[in-house]
N, C-alpha and C positions, 0 to 999 in steps of 0.2 A: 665429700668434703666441699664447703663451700670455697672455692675461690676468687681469688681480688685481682682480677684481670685487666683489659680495658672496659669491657660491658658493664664494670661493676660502678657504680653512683658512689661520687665522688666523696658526698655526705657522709654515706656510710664508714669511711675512712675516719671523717674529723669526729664523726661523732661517736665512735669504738675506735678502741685499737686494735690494731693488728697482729697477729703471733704468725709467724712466717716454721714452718718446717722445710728447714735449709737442705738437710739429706732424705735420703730412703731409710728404710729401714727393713734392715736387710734383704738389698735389692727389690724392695716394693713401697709404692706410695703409703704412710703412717695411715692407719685404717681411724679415721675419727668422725664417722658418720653421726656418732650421736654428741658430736659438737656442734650439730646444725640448729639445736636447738638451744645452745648458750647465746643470751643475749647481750653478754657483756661485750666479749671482743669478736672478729672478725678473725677465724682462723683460716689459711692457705699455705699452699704447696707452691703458688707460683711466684718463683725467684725476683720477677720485676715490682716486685711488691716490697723487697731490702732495704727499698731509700726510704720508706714513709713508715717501716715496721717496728712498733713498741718494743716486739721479746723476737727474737729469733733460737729457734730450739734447734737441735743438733743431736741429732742420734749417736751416741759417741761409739760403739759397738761397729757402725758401720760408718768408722772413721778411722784411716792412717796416721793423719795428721791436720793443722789446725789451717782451712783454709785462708788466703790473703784477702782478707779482706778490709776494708773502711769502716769501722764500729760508728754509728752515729752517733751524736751528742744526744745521753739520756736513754738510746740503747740498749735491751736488758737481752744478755746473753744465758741461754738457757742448756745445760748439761743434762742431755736425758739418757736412762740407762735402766732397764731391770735387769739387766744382766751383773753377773759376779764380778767385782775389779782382780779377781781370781784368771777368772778367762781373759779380763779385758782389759790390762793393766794401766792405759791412759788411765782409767779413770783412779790409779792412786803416784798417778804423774803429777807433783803439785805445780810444776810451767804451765805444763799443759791447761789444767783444772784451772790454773791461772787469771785462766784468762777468762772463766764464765763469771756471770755475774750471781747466776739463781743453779744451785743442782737439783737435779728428779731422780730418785734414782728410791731402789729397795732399803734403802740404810735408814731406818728414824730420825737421823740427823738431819736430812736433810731436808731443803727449804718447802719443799712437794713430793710427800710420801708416795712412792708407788707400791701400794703392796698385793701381797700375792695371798691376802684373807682373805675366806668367801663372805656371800654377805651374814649379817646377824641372825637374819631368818633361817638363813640353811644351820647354824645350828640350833638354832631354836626349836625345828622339824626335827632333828638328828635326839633332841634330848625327850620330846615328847614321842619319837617312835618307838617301838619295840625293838631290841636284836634282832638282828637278821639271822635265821637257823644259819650253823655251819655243814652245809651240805656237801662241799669239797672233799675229795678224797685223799687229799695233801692239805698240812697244816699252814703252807707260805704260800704267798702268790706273789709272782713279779712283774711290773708292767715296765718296761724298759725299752726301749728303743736306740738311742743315740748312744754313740761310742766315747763319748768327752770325758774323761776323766781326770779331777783333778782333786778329787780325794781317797782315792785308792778303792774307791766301789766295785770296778772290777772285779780283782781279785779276791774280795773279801764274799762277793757276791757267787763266785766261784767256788770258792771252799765250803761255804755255806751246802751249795748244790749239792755237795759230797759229802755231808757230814746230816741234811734235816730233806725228806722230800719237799723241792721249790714246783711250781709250776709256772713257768716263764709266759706271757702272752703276746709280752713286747719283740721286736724284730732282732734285739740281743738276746741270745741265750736262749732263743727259742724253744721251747719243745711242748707247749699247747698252741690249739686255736682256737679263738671265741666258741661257746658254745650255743651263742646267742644273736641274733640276728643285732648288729650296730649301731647303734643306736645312739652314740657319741656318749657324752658324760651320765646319761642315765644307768646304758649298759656296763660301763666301766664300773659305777658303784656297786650297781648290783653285781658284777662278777666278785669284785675285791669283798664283799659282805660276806660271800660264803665261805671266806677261810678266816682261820683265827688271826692270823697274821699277815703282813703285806710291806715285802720290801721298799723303806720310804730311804733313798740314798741321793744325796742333792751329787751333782758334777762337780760340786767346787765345796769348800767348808770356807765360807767369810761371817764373820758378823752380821746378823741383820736378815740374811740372805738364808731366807725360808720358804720354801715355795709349795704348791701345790702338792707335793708329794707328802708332806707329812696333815695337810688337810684331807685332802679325797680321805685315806682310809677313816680317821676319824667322824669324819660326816659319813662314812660305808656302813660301820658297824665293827670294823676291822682294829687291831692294834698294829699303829705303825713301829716297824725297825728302821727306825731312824738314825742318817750318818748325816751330817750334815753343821749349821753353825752352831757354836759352840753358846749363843743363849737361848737357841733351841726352846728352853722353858718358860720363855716370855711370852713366846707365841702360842704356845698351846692352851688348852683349857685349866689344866692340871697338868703335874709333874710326873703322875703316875695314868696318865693318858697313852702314853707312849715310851718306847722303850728308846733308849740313848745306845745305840750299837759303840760308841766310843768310851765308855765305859766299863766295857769287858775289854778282857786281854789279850783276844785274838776271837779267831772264826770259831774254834774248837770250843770256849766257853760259853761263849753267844751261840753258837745249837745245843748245847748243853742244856743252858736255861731256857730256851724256847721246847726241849724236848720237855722237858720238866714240867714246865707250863700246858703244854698241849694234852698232858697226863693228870693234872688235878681243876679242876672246874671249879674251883673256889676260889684259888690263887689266880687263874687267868680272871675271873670277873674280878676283881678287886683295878682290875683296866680300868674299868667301867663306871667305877665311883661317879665318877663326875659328873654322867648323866644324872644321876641319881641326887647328888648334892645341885645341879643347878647352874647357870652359869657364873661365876664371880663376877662382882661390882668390876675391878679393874681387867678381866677379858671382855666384858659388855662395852668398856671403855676404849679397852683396845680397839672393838670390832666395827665401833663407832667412829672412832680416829681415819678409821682404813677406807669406808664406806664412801666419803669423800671424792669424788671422780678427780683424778690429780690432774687432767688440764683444765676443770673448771675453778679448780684452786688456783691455778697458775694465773687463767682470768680475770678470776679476784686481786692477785696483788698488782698483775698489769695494770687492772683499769684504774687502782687506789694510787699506783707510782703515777700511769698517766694524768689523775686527776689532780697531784697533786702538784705536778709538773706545771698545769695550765693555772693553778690559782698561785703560783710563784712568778708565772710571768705576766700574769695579768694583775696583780700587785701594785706595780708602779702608776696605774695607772687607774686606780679605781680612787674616786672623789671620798 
């Protein structure tokens, strides 16, 4: 990250603005190395930089409460968050929320979309590839790790176990291990490709709040079993891409239809249409919306609020 210290040239100040990152995030410095190359504003970590800074942003996930501070006149207060306001409920505090000027967060709504689309290219590979063979010996795969649950995935991922062979890879529910030397998101896809299926269960169900799990499979080659928000079908490419686990009536029906599925080769490809039809004009659109780097966005309205700040006050006095 670049920082605006003492060593840093003065100029640089008046002539960019500044966006200060007020907290951690979660417990570690906001990782924005490749905001060294935005040349709009001057992004830093260091706090003595508060008095002279355009946007101050705020990790609100790795916040209790609204620190005391002096807002400067013209000051743009920044709510950052991809986390659920499920887990993290400041963020559906409207005091709190109150008191920012710009949010960031997963939600469409808001001022700097953060989302959790890959880029257009990865699917654009994903429709001109081939299926991946299902070579698994089990029709579900689950990659899972963390214990958070705040849509009932646990348990329903548990019944499941008992009712359709799962092979778990994640540190919950254990009971595979890679069979493939690590390889970070290459080898995850290619694990998830050789099963028909692939448990996509979000920790929280909010709006908006879609995250990687119901992408990876779809870019795998895999049908996701999706729990998760409830417009789930905006995000995807198709409505028949992936399966909505909240519209069956229980675990017992949902391995029912997954058994069923895994039994006729006609009916599971009919997943698949939508490689086959293309991407749609309005997910090109979405993908395009998303592609956006959200603090080079934030950048943008900084430098346009800053500049319009200095032609207000230079106004009075221009011949």
């Amino acid at each position: 990250m670049r920082a605006l210290g003492p060593g840093a040239r003065s100029g640089d100040s008046r002539e960019r603005p500044v966006i200060l990152f007020y907290n951690d995030f979660f417990g570690r410095p906001p990782d924005t190395r490749s905001l060294a190359r935005c040349d709009g504003c001057i992004f830093t970590t260091d706090r003595r930089a508060y008095s002279k800074a355009a946007a101050v942003v705020f990790h609100v996930p790795s916040m209790r409460k609204l620190p005391r501070l002096r807002k400067r006149r013209g000051q743009l207060w920044v709510a950052w968050s991809m986390e659920s306001d499920v887990n993290y409920p400041l963020l559906r505090d409207r005091d709190f929320m109150g008191a920012f000027d710009l949010t960031m967060t997963y939600r469409r709504s808001s001022d700097v979309w953060c989302s959790y689309l890959p880029w257009a290219s990865a699917f654009e590979d994903a429709v001109s590839a081939p299926l991946p063979d299902k070579t698994a010996d089990a029709p579900v795969v689950m990659l899972q790790s963390a214990s958070i649950d705040r849509s009932g995935r646990i348990p329903l991922a548990r019944e499941l176990m008992n009712r359709i062979p799962v092979h778990s890879y994640g540190r919950f529910m254990n009971n595979r291990q890679f069979p493939l030397e690590d390889r970070g998101s290459e080898t995850k896809r290619a694990l998830i490709g050789s099963y028909k299926f692939c448990i996509a269960f979000e920790n929280s169900i909010a709006v908006d709040y879609v995250t990687e799990k119901l992408f990876d499979p779809l870019l795998a080659g895999s049908v996701p079993v999706y729990l998760g928000a409830p417009n789930a079908d905006s995000f995807a490419p198709a409505s028949d891409s992936f399966i909505n686990a909240s519209k069956f009536a229980g675990p017992a029906e949902l391995a029912e239809y997954l058994t069923w599925l895994d039994s006729d080769d006609e009916a599971y490809r009919q997943y698949f249409r939508w490689r086959e039809r293309g991407l749609s004009p309005q997910f090109r659109q979405l993908l395009s919306d998303a592609e956006k780097e959200p603090f080079w966005h934030l950048c943008e309205i900084v430098a346009a609020r800053s500049a319009e700040q200095v032609r207000r006050w230079q106004w009075p006095w221009r011949s």
